[in-house]
Phi, psi and omega in degrees: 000146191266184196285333236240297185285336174302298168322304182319293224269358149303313199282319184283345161296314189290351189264338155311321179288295179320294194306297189303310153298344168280303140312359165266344162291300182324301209252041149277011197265145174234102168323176165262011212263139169325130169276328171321327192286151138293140168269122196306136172344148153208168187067200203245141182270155188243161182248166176181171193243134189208177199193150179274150173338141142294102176320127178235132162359297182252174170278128155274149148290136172265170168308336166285345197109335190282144175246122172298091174260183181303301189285338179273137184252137203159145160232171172257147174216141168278025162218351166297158189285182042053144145073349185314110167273123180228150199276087177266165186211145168167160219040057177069012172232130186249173226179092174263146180215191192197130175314092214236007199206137190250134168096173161182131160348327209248104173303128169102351194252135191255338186238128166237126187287152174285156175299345177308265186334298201287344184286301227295328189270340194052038184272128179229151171086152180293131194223158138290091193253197180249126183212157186194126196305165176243144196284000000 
């Protein structure tokens, strides 16, 4: 990999590592808030290359505890936290979810979407999405 990509992709983990801390300091606090509600947007959206899952047969357990099925909604990230909810958003449709999986195989791609997500978003393929934390 060359030294140029190496670096990019240091420098958007460590600001991705960043972000997440901060919101996991913000929303440890226990609010008053509806569970009924969506919790409103905060921060600025980030692009990122992101893709669906490869369908597998049986339902997996992910690295979080959750089991990934045909029906689960949800993406994997290597450096986001576990249960972290985030606003993804494309093709003019946004969508909250949560970090239900850690990692993913494909250098350069940061979300791999549940196949549920990528139907629901009409995502085929490795794509650009928006994606931005949720309080």
């Amino acid at each position: 990999m060359p030294q140029s990509t190496a670096l990019r992709a240091a420098g958007l983990a460590a600001v991705t590592l960043v972000a997440a801390v901060i919101v996991l300091a913000l929303t440890r606090g226990g609010g008053n808030e509806s569970k009924h509600k969506l919790p409103p947007p905060t921060g600025n959206w980030y692009h990122a290359l992101a893709a669906p899952y490869v369908a597998t047969p049986k339902p997996k357990r992910g690295a979080c505890g959750v089991v990934i099925g045909p029906r689960t909604m949800g993406v994997a990230n290597p450096v986001l936290p576990c249960g972290v909810k985030i606003y993804i958003e494309y093709g003019g449709k946004q969508v909250l979810t949560q970090v239900i999986d850690r990692g993913h195989t494909v250098p350069g791609r940061e979300f791999d979407l549940t196949q549920a997500l990528a139907k629901l978003l009409h995502v085929e393929g490795t794509q650009t999405i928006q994606w931005r934390f949720a309080r």
